[in-house]
C-alpha positions as a printed NumPy array, in Angstrom:
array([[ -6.92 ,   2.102, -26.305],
       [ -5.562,  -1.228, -26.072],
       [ -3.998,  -2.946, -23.36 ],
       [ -0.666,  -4.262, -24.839],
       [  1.176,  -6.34 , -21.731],
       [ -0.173,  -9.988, -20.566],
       [ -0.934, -10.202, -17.397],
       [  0.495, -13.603, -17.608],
       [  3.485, -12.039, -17.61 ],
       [  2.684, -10.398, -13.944],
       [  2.387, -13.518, -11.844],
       [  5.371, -15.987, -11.298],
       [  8.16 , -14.76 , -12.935],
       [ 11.326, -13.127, -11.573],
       [ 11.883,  -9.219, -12.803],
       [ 14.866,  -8.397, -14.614],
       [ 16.289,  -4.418, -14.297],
       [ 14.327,  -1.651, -16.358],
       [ 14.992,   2.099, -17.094],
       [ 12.651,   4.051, -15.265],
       [ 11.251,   5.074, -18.292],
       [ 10.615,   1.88 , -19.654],
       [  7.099,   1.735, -18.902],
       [  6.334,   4.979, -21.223],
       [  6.912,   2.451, -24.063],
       [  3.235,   1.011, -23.315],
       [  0.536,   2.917, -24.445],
       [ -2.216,   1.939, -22.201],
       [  0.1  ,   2.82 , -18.974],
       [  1.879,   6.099, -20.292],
       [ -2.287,   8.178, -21.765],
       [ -3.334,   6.19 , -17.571],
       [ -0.402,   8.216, -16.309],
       [ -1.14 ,  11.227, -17.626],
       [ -4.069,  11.594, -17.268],
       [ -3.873,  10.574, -13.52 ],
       [ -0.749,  13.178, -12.888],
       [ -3.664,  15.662, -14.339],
       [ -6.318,  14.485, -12.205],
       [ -4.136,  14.649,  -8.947],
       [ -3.31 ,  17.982,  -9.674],
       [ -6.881,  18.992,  -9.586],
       [ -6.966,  17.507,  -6.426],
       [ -4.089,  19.31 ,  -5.062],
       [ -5.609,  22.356,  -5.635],
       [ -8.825,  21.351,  -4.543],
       [ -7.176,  20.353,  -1.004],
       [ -5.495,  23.535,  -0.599],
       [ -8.692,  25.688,  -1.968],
       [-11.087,  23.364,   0.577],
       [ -8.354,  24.336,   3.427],
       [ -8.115,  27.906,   2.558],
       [-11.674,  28.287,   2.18 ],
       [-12.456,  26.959,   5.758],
       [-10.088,  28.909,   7.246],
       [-12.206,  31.761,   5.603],
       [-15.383,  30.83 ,   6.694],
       [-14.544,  29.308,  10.037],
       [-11.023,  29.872,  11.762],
       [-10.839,  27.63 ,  14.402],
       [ -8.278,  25.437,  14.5  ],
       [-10.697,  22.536,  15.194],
       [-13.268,  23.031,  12.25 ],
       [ -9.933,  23.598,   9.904],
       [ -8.679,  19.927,  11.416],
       [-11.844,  18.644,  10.244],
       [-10.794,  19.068,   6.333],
       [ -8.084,  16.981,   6.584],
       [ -9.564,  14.207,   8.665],
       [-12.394,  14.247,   6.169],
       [-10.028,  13.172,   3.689],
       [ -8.187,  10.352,   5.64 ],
       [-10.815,   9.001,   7.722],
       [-12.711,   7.497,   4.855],
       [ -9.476,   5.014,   4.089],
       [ -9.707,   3.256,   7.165],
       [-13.537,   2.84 ,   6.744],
       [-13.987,   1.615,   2.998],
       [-10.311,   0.301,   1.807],
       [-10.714,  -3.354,   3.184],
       [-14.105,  -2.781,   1.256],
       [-12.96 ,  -0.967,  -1.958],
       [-10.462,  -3.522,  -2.228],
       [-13.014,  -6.65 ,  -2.176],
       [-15.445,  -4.818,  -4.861],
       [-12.302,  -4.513,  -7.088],
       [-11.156,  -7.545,  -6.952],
       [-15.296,  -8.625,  -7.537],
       [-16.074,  -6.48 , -10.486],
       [-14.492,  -4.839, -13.667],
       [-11.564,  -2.868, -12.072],
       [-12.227,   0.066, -15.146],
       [-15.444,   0.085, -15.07 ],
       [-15.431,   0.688, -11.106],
       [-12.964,   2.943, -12.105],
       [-14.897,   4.858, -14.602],
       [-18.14 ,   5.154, -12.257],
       [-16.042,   6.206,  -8.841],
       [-14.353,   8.836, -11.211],
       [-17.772,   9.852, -12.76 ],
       [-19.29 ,  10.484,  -8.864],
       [-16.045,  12.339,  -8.158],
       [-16.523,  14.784, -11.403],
       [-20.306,  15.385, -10.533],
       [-19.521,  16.197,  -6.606],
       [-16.112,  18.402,  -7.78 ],
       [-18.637,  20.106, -10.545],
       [-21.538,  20.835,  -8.162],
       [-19.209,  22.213,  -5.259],
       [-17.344,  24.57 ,  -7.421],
       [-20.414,  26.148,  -8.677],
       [-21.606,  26.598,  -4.852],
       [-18.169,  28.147,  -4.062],
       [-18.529,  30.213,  -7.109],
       [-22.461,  31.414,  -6.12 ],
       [-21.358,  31.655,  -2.313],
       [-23.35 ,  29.682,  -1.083],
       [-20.955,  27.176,   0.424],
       [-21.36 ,  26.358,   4.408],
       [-18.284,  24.571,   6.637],
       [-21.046,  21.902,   6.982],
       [-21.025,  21.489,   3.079],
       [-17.343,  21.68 ,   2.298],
       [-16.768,  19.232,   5.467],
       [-19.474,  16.526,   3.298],
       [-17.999,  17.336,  -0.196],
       [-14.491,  16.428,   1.05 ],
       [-15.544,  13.54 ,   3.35 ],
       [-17.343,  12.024,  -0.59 ],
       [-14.356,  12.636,  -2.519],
       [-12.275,  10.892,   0.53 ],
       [-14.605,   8.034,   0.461],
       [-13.965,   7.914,  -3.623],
       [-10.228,   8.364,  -3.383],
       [-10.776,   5.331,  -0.913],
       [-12.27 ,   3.016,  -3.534],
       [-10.096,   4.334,  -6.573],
       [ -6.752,   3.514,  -4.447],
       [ -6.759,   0.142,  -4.58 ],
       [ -8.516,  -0.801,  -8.078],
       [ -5.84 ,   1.777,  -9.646],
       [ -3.044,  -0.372,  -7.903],
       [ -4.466,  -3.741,  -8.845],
       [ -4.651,  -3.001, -12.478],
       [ -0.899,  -1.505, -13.12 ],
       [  0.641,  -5.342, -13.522],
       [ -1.617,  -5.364, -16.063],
       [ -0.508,  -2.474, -18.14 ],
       [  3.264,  -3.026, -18.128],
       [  5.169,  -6.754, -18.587],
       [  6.807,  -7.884, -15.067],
       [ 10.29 ,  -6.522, -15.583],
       [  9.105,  -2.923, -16.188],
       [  6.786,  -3.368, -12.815],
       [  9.081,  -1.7  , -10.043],
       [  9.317,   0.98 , -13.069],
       [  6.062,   1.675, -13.338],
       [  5.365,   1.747,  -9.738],
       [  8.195,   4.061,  -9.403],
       [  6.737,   6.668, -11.974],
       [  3.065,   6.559, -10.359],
       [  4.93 ,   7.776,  -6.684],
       [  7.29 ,  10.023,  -9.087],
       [  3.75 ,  11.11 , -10.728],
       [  2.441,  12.028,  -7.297],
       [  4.9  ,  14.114,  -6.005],
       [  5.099,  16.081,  -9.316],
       [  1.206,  17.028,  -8.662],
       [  2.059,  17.761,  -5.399],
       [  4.52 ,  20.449,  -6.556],
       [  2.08 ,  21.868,  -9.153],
       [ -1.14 ,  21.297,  -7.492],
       [ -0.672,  23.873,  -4.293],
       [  1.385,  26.651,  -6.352],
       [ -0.988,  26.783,  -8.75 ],
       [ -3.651,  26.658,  -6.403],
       [ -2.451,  29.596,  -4.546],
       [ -1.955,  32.048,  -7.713],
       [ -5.573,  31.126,  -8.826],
       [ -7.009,  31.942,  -5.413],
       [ -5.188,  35.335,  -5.917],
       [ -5.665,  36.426,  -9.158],
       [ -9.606,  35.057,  -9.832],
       [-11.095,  34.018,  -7.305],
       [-11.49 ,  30.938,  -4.531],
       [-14.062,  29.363,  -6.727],
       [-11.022,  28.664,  -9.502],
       [ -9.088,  25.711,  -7.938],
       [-12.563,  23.676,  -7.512],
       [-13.092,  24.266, -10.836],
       [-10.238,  23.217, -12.467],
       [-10.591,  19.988, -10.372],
       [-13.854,  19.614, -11.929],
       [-12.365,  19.753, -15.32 ],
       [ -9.168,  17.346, -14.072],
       [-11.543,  14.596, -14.343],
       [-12.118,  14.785, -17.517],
       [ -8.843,  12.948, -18.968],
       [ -8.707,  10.336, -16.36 ],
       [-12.548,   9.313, -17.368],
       [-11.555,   9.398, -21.241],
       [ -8.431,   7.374, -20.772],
       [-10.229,   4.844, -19.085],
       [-13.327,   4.555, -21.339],
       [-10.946,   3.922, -23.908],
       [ -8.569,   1.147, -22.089],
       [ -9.402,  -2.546, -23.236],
       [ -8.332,  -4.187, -20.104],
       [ -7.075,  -7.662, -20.332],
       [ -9.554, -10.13 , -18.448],
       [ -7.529, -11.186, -15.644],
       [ -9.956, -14.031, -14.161],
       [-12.083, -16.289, -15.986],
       [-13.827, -18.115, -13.411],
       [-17.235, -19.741, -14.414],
       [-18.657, -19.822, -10.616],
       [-21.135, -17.327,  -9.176],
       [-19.533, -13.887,  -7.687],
       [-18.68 , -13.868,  -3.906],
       [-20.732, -11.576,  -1.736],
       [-18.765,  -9.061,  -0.471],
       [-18.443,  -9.487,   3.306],
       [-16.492, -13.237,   2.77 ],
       [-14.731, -11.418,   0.05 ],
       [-13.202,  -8.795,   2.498],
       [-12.467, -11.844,   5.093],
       [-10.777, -14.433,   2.36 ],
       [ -8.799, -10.907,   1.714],
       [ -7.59 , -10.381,   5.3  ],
       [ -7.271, -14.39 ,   5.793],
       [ -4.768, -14.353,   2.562],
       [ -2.772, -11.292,   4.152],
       [ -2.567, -13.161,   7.396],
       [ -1.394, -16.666,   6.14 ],
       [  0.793, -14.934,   3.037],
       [  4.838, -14.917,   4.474],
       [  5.621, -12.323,   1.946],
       [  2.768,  -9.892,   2.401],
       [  3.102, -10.188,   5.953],
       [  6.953,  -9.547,   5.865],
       [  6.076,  -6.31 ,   3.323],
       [  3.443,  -5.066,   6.143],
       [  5.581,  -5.185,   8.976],
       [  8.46 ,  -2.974,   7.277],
       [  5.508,  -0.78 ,   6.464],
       [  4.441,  -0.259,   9.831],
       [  7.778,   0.691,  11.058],
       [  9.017,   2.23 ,   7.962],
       [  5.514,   4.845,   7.956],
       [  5.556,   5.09 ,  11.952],
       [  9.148,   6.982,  11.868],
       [  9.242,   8.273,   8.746],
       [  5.534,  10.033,   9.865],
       [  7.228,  12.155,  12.273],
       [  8.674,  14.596,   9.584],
       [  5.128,  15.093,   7.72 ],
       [  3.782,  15.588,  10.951],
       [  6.29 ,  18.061,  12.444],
       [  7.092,  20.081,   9.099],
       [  4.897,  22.732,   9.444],
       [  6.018,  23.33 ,  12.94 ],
       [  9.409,  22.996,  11.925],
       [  9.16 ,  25.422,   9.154],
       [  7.634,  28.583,  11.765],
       [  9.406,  27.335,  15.627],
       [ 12.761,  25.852,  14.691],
       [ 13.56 ,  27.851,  11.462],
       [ 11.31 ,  31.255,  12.335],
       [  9.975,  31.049,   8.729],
       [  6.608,  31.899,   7.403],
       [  4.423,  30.031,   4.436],
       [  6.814,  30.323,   2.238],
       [  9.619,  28.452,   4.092],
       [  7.262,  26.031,   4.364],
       [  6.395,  25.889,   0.963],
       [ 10.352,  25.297,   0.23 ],
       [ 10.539,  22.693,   2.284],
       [  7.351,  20.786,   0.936],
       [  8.531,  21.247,  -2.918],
       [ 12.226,  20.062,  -2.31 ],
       [ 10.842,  16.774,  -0.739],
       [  8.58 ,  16.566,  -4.056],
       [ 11.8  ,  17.484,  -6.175],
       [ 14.05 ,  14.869,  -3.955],
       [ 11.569,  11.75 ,  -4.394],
       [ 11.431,  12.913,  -8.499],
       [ 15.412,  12.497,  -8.311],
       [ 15.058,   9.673,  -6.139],
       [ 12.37 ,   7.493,  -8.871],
       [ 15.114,   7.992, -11.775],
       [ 18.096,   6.816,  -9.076],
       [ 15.912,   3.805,  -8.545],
       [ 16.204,   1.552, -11.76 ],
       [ 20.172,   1.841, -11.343],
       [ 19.925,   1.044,  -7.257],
       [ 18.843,  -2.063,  -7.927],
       [ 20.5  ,  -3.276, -10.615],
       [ 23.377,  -3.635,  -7.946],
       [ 20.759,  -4.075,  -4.599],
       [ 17.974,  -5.819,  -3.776],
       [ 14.75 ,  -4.512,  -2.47 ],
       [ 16.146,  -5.054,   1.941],
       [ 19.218,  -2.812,   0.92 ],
       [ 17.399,  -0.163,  -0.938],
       [ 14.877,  -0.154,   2.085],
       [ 17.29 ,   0.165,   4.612],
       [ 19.168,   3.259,   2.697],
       [ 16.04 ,   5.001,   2.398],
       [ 15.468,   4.558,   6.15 ],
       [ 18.566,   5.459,   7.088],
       [ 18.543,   8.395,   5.331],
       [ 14.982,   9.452,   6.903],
       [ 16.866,   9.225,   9.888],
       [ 19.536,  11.587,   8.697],
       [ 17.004,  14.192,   7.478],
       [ 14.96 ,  13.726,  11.022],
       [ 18.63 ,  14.471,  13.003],
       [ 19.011,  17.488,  10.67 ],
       [ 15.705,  19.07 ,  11.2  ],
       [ 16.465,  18.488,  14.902],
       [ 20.201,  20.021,  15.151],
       [ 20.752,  22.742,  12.278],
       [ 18.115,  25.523,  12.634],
       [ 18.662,  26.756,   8.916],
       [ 16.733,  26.788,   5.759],
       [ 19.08 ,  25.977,   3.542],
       [ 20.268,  22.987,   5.296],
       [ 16.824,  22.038,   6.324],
       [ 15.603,  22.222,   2.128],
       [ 18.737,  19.801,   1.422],
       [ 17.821,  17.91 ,   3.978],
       [ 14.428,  17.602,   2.718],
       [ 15.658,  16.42 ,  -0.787],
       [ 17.251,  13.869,   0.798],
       [ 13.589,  12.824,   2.45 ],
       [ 12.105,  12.943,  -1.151],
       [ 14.519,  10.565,  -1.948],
       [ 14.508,   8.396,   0.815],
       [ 10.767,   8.562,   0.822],
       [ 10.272,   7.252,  -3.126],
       [ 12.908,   4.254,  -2.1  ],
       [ 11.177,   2.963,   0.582],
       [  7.983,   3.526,  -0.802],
       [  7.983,   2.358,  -4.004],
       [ 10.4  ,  -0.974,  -2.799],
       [  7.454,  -1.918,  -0.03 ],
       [  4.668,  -1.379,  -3.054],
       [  6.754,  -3.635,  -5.548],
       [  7.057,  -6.154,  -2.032],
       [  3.385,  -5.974,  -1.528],
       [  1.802,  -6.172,  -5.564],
       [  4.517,  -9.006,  -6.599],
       [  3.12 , -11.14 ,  -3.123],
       [ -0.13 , -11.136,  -4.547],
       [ -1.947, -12.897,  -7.373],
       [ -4.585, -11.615,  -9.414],
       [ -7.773, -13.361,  -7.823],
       [ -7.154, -11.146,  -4.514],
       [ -4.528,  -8.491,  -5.546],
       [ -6.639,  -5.567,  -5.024],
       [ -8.122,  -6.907,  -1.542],
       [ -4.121,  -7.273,  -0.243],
       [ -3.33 ,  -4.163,  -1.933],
       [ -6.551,  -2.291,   0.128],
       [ -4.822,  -4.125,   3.457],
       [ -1.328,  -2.241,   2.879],
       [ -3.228,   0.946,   2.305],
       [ -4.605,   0.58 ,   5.55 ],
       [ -1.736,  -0.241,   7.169],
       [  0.108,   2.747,   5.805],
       [ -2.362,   5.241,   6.506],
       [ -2.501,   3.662,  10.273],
       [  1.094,   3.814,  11.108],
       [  0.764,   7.327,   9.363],
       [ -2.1  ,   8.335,  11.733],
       [ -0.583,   7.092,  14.57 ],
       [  2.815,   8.493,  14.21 ],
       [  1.614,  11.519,  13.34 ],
       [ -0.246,  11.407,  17.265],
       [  2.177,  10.119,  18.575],
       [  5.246,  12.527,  17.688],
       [  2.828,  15.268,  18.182],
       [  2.401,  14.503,  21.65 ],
       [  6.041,  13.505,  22.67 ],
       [  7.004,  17.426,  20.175],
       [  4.403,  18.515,  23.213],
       [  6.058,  17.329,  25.861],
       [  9.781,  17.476,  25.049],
       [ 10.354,  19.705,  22.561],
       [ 10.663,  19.114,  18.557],
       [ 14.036,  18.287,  18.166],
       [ 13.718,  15.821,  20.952],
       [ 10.966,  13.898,  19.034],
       [ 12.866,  14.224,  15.468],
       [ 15.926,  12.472,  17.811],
       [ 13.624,   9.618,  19.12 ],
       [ 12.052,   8.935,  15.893],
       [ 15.653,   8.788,  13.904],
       [ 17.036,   6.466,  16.886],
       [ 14.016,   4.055,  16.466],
       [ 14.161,   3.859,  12.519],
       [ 17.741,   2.92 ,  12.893],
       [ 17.468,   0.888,  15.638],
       [ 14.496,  -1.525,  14.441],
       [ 16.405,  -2.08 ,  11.245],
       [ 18.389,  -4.959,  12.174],
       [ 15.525,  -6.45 ,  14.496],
       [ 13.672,  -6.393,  11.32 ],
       [ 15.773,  -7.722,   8.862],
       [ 14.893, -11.046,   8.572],
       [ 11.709, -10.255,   7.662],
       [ 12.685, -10.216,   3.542],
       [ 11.022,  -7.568,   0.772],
       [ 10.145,  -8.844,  -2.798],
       [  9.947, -12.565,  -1.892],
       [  6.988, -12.961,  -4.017],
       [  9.022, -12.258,  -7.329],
       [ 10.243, -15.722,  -7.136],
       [  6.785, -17.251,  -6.351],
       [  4.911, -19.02 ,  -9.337],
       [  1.106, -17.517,  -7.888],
       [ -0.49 , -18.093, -11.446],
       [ -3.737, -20.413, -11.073],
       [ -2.283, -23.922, -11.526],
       [ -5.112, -25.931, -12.635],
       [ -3.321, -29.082, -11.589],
       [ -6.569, -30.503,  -9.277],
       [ -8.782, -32.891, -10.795],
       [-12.615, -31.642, -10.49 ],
       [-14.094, -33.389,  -7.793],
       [-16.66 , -35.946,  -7.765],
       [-19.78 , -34.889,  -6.62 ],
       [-23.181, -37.14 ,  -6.229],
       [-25.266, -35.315,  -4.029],
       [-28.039, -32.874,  -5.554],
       [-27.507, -30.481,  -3.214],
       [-24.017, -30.191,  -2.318],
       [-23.999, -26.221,  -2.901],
       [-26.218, -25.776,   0.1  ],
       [-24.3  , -28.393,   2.787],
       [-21.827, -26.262,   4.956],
       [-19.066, -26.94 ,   6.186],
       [-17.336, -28.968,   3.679],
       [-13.776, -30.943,   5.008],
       [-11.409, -32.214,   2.576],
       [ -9.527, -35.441,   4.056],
       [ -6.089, -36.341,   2.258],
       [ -4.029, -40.11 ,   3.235],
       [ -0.785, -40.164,   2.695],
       [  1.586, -43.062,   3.562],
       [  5.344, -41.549,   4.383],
       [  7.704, -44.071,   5.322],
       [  9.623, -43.413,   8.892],
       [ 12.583, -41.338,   7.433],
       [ 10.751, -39.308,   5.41 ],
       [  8.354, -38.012,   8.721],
       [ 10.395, -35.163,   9.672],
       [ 10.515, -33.615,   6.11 ],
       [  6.864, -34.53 ,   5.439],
       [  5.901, -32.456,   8.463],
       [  7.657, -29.208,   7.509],
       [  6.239, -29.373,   4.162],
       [  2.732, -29.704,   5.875],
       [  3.231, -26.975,   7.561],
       [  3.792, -25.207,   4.486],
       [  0.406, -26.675,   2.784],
       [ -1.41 , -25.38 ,   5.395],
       [ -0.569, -21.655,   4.962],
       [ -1.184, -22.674,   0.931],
       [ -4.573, -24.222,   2.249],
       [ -5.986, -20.99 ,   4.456],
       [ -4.618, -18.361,   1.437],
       [ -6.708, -20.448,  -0.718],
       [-10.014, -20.265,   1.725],
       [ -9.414, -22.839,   4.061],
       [-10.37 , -21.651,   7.755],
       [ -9.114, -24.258,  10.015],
       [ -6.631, -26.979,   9.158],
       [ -4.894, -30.003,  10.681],
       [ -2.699, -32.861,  10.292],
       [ -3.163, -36.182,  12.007],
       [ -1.36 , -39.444,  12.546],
       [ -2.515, -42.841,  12.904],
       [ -2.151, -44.398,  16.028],
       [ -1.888, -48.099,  14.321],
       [  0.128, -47.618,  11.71 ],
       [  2.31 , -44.567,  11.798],
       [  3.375, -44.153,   8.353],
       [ -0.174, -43.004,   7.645],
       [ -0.735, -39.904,   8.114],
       [ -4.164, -37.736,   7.675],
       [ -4.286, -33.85 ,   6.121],
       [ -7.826, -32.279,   6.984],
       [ -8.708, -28.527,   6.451],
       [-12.392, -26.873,   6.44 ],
       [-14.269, -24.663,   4.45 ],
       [-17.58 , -22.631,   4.595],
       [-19.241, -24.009,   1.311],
       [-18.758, -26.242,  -1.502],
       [-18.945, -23.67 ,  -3.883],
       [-15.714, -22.106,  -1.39 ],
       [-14.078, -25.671,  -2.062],
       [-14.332, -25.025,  -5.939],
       [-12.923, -21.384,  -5.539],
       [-10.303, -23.196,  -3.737],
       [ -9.672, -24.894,  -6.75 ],
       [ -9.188, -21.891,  -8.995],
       [ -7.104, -20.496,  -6.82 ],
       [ -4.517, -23.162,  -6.336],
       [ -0.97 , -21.782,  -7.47 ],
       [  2.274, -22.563,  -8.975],
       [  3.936, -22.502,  -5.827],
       [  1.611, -24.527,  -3.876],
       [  2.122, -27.67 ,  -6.641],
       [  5.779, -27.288,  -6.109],
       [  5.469, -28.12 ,  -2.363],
       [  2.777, -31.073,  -3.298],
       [  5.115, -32.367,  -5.603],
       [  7.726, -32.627,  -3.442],
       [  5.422, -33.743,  -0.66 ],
       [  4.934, -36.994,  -3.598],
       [  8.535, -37.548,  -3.495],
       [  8.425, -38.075,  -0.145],
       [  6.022, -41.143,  -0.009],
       [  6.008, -44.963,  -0.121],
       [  6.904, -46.093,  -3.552],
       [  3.707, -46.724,  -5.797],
       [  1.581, -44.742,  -3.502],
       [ -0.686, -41.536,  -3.641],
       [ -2.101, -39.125,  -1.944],
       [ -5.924, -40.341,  -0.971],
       [ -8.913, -37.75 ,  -1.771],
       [-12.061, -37.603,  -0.146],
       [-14.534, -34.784,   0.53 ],
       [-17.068, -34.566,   3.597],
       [-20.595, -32.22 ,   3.363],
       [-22.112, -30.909,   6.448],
       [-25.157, -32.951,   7.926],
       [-27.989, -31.192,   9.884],
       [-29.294, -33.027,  12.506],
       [-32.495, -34.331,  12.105],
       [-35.373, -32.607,  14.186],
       [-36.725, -35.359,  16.937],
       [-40.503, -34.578,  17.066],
       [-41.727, -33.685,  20.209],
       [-42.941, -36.008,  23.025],
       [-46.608, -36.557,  23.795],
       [-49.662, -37.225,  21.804],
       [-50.044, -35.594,  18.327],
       [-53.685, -34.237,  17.683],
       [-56.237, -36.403,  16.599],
       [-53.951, -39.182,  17.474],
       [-56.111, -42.436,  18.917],
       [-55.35 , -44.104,  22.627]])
């Protein structure tokens, strides 16, 4: 199976409407989705079998918490690391191998279930390895969807993979629960076993499109994960994208949280209430992923985002105030809905930020950051449902997801889709004489420029800009000095941990950086240019010690 869109066409350029269908018409992503939708089925019903069946062999509330936090805690240990190995090796074949584990630990488990002989203490270690897999599948799977669709179809295809979720959801625990039933608890393990199956074909047979051609050695992994974090932390539109997350996924938590409670205290239903309640959310954010394409053909990613919130709000002040079913299911479309806008609009915000040299380490940053504020809320409205009741809690959590929308506003989505962050290639390979430059640490890159008096002002907020461009790029401390004898000269310095960092650096340049060091060009004295010069690390030589060496003569 071929891939058949560019990634070229992923980076840099600004996306035009799309049905939401329109990324069916690529083979590579349409047998990727399918086969996913399959395998997230199986491990529906492999959650719901792994709760039921600890509920069976151990009751307590505490050791039946312990399934669930099995399955989450792994994200915030390995995604900052998942995301790093991603962006390091072959995304499929990482793929392939996490997938292969998962199949083998799903295959061996179900036959324990099936001979009896599974313990709490097993089932607790067979979900906390298939958390830690789903931990390193999350954000390689993310990365390489810009590479199966063209740009325009992106937000489409991104769309699909949330509507693609939420239809497993639906099937997943229903069928679950009639298999359980009718033969046996072993089934649902199983058939997750077997789910496996078409993801690991479909992805043997994807060609994926090389994405990075660098000729220098691999990074180790630990200053992968930090140039990951540093580019999140120095990247305006990632950042912008993380901070809606946070207080998007901290309100918005309080429903997930507070459903099941809501489904027994405030309607007085049983499993199957709650049930209702879970599939109309699923059946909302389906109906929600084909509203989307239209949406924003007449909005932009802010106004989509601050519908959905708004009408997570609605949905949390109807939960709190109308104690019936029906009101409470069509409120929980509505969350489905809601849910898929947000969702999908902050994904499209954070892969369009993001170029493909450190796309699955950013990616692995907004997965932590959603399953944190997730975490938290979920604590947190817990507690204050403790304290002051349910509806009091849905009430505070819809007042604060209204209220922090105009206090975050300015903080744009989707500013990346009008960044060029394709590799640029526009710096000249450096000059290097020394044998050994490789091993000399730090290395500083000084840049002169002469800016004539009335330029200063705009040279200086374009700096400012560099240096963001410079730390993305690998650069861990930058600066800008001016020179006390002649003040049209001005110095650019920034640091970095190796020379062989300094050439990554020069992969890495983008588009968008050139555009501000072109205009930077603009901005100096006529038949000038920007002076180059690189500085290696010296160790000190080692003063021998004082006092008479042996065998030394008076």
């Amino acid at each position: 199976m071929e891939n058949n869109a560019n990634p070229k066409q992923t980076e840099g350029m600004p996306g035009i409407p799309s049905s939401p269908w329109e990324p069916f018409r690529f083979r590579a992503f349409t047998v990727l989705w399918i086969a996913t939708v399959v395998s997230n089925i199986g491990t529906w019903m492999n959650d719901v079998g792994a709760g039921w069946l600890m509920a069976s062999l151990d009751p307590s509330p505490a050791a039946v918490s312990l399934v669930q936090a099995a399955t989450t805690l792994p994200v915030f240990l390995f995604a900052l690391l998942a995301g790093a190995l991603a962006d390091m090796f072959d995304r499929r074949k990482l793929l392939v191998l996490v997938n292969l584990v998962m199949a083998g630990t799903a295959t061996a488990f179900a036959l324990l279930v099936y001979l009896e002989a599974a313990t709490p203490s097993v089932l607790i270690g067979v979900t906390f390895i298939l958390g830690t897999c789903a931990a390193f599948v999350a954000p390689a799977w993310q990365a390489i969807v810009p590479s199966l669709v063209p740009k325009h179809a992106l937000q489409a295809a991104i769309a699909l993979n949330s509507t693609g979720i939420n239809v497993s959801r639906a099937i997943g625990p229903a069928l679950a629960g009639v298999l359980i039933v009718s033969v046996g608890i072993y089934a649902p393990f199983a058939l997750n076993a077997i789910s496996f199956i078409g993801i690991i074909l479909a992805l043997f047979t994807w060609r994926a499109t090389q994405e990075n051609s660098s000729t220098l050695p691999r990074e180790h992994v630990l200053p992968a994960i930090v140039a990951g974090v540093r580019y999140a932390l120095h990247s305006a539109p990632l950042k912008a994208t993380l901070i809606r997350a946070v207080v998007f996924f901290l309100f918005a938590s309080a429903y997930w949280a507070l459903l099941p409670l809501i489904a027994k205290t405030s309607l007085g239903g049983d499993a199957s209430s709650y049930g209702t309640l879970v599939g109309a959310v699923g059946v909302g954010a389906v109906l929600g992923a084909l509203l989307l394409p239209k949406m924003r053909r007449r909005f932009g990613p802010d106004v989509i985002a601050m519908a959905g919130t708004i009408g997570t709000a609605c949905v949390l002040v109807v939960f709190a105030v109308v104690p019936n079913l029906v009101a409470a299911a069509a409120g929980s479309l509505l969350a489905g809905a809601s849910w898929i806008a947000v969702l999908s609009t902050l994904n499209s915000s954070a892969q369009t930020a993001l170029p493909s040299w450190v796309r699955a380490r950013g990616l692995s940053v907004f997965i932590t950051v959603f399953f944190g504020a997730m975490s938290l809320g979920s604590i947190v409205w817990g507690q204050i449902a403790e304290v002051l009741g349910i509806p009091s809690a849905l009430m505070i959590a819809a007042a604060g997801a209204v209220i922090l929308i105009p206090i975050t506003w300015s903080m744009k989505l989707g500013q990346g889709e009008k960044l060029d962050l394709a590799p640029s290639a526009h710096w000249p390979s450096p000059v290097v004489v020394h044998q050994n430059a490789g091993e000399r640490s730090p290395v500083m890159t000084m840049i002169a420029y002469q800016v004539p008096a009335e330029n200063h002002q705009r040279f200086l907020e374009l700096a400012k800009n560099l240096s963001h461009a410079r730390k993305r790029s690998g650069a861990y401390s930058w600066g800008i000095m001016q020179n006390a004898e002649h003040p049209d000269q001005f110095t650019e310095y920034f640091l970095e941990t190796s020379w062989l960092n300094h050439l990554r650096h020069h992969e890495r340049v983008s588009g968008s950086d050139r555009v501000i060091q072109d205009e930077i060009r603009t901005l100096l004295i006529p038949d000038t240019k920007p002076a180059v010069s690189h500085l290696l690390g010296v160790t000190a030589p080692v003063k021998p010690k004082s006092g008479k060496s042996k065998g030394s003569k008076k």
